[in-house]
C-alpha positions as CSV (number, residue, x, y, z in Angstrom):
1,X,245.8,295.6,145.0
2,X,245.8,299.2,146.4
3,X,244.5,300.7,143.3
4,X,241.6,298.3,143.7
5,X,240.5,299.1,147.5
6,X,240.7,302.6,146.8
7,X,239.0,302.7,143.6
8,X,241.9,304.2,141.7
9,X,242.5,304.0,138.2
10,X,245.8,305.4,138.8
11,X,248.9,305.0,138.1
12,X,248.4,303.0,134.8
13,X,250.8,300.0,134.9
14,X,251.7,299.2,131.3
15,X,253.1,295.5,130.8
16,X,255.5,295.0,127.7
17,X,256.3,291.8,126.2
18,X,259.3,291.1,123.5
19,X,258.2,288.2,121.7
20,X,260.7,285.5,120.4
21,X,261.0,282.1,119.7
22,X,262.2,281.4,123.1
23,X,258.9,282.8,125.2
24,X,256.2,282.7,122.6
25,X,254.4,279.8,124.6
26,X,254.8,282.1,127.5
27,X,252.4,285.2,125.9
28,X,248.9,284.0,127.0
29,X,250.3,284.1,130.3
30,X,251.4,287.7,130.6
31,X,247.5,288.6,130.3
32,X,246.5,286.8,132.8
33,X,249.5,288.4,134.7
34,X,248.1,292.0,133.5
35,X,244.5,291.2,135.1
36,X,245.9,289.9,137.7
37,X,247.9,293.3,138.6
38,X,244.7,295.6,137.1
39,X,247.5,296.7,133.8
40,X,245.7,299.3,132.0
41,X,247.7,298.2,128.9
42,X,250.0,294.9,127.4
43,X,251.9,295.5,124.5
44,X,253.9,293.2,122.8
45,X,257.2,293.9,120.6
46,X,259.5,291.6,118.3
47,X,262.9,291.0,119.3
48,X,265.7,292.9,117.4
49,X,268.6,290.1,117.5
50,X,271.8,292.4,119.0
51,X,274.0,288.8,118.7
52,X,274.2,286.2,116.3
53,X,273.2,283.1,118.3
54,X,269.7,284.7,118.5
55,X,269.2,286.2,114.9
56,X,267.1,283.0,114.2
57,X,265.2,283.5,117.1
58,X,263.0,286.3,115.2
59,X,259.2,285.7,114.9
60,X,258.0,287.6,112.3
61,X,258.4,287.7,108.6
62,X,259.1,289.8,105.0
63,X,256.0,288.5,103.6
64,X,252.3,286.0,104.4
65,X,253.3,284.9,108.7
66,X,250.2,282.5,109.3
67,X,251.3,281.3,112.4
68,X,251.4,284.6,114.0
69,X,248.0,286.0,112.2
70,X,246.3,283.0,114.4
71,X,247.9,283.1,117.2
72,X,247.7,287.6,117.8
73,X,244.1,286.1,116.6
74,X,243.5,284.2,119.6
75,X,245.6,286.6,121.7
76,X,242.8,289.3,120.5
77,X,240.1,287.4,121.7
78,X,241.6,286.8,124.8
79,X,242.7,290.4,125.9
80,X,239.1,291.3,125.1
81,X,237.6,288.6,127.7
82,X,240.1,290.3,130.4
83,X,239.6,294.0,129.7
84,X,242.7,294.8,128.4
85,X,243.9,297.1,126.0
86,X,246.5,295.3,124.4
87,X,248.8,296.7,120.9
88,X,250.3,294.2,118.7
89,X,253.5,294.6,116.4
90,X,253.2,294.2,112.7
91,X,254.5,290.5,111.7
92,X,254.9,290.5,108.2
93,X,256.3,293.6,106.1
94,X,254.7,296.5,105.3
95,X,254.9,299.9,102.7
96,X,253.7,302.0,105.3
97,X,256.9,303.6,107.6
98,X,256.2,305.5,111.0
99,X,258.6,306.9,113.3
100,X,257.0,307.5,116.5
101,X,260.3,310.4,117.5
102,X,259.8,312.5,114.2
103,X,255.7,312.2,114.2
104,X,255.7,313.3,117.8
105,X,258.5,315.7,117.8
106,X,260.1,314.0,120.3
107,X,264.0,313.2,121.2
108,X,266.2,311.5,123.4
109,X,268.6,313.4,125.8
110,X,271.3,311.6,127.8
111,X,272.6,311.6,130.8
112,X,276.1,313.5,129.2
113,X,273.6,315.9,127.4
114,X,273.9,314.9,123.9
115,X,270.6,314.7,122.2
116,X,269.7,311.9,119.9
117,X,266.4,311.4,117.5
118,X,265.7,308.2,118.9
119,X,266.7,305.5,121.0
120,X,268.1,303.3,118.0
121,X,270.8,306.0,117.7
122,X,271.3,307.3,121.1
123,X,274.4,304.2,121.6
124,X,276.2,302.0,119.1
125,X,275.1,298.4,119.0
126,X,275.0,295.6,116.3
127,X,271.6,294.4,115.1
128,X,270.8,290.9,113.1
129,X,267.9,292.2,110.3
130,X,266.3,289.2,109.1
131,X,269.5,287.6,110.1
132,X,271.6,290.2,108.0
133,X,274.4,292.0,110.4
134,X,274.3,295.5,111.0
135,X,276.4,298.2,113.3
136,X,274.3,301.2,114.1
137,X,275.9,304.1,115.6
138,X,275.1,306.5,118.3
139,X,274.4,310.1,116.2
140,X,273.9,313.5,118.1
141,X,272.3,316.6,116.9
142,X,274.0,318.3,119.7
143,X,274.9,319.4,123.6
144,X,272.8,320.6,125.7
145,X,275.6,321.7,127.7
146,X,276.6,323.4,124.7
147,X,273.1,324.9,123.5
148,X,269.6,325.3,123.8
149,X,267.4,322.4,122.8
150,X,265.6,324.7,120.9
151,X,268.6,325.5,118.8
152,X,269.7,321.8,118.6
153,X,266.4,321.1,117.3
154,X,266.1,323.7,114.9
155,X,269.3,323.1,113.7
156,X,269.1,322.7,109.8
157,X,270.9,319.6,109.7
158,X,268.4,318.2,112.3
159,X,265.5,319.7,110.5
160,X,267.1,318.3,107.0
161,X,266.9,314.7,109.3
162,X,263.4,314.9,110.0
163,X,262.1,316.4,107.2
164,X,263.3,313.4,105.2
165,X,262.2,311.2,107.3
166,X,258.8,312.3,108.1
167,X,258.1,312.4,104.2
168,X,260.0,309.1,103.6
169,X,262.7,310.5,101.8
170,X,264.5,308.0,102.3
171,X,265.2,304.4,100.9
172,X,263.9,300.9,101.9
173,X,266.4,298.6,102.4
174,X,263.9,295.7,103.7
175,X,262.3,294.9,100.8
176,X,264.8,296.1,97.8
177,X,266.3,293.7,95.3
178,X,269.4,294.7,96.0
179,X,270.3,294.5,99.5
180,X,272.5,291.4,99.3
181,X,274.7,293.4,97.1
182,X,275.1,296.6,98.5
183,X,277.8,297.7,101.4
184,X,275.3,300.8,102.4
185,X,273.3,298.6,104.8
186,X,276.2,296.9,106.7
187,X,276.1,300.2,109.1
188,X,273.9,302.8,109.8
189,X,276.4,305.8,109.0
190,X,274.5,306.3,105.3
191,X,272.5,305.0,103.3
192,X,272.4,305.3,99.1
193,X,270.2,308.5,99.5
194,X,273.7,310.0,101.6
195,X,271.0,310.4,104.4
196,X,273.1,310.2,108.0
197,X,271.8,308.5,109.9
198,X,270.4,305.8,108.2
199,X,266.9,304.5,109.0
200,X,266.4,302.6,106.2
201,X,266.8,299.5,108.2
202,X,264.7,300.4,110.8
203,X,262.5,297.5,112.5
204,X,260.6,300.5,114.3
205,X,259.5,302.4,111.5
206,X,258.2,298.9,110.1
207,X,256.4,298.6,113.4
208,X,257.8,295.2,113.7
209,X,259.3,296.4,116.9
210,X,257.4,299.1,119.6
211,X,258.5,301.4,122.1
212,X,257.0,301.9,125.0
């Protein structure tokens, strides 16, 4: 490789994986694909089922996942043996909740200019959560076009947003006892907290699914 002739760590080349039932056979592989390429990094994500013949297809778990605790095991070892830094996904469910956007103070800006505080929310799509159905929607904060950044931003409904979200104001719809019941968590438009958008749902925040 050129990086390697010259001596170069540069440019990083960052490998990501999304792990399912389908290609889980496939994941010792993809290291020995990074070392062979020099990746600086391999991550590996769960799938988020967007249709219903692959909401089965899911890897991970509510609760004890002993299949994956060996295998990410093994995978551990091996990453080491090859250099690489390698980040994992959570596979069973967890209290803690993280959102990579709000802890960063990041957002995402489209191409029309409207802003979104993530990439869950930046188009409308259907997801399968632990096989359940769910329509998320696109929600903007604002134009660009329109106003500054900075004002979109600091917008009190947008501050409101992250504010509850970064304290985890915000309810849990993976692991409550009454999820089976309740019409809140077919969309993402509000939850029972009248939070909008909704992130109680969210695989991301859960760390069951990373972004690059």
């Amino acid at each position: 490789m050129i990086k390697r002739k010259n001596n170069k760590e540069y440019p990083h080349v960052v490998i990501q994986f999304v792990a399912s039932k389908d290609n889980i056979e496939d994941i010792f592989s993809v290291l020995d694909i990074a070392e062979t390429v020099s990746a600086y990094q391999v991550i590996i994500s769960n799938v988020i089922p967007q249709t219903e013949d692959y909401k089965d297809k899911i890897l991970y778990t509510r609760y004890e996942n002993k299949f994956l605790k060996d295998l990410f095991e093994r995978l551990r070892i091996h990453s080491f043996r090859k250099g690489i830094n390698l980040t994992l996904p959570n596979i069973e469910l967890k209290t803690e909740r993280y959102c990579n956007f709000i802890e960063e103070e990041a957002v995402v800006v489209g191409s029309d200019g409207y802003v979104y505080p993530c990439y869950r929310f930046s188009h409308t799509t259907t997801e399968y959560v632990f096989g359940r159905k769910k329509k998320v929607f696109k929600h903007s904060f604002g134009n660009i076009l329109e106003k500054s950044l900075d004002d979109i931003y600091e917008s009190n409904e947008y501050k409101n947003f992250r504010a509850r979200v970064y304290n985890n104001r915000y309810p849990s719809c993976l692991d409550c006892d009454l999820v089976d019941g309740c019409d809140f968590v077919r969309t993402s438009e509000y939850d029972c907290y009248a939070i909008k958008p909704s992130c109680a749902d969210c695989l991301w925040s859960r760390r069951f699914a990373i972004c690059p």
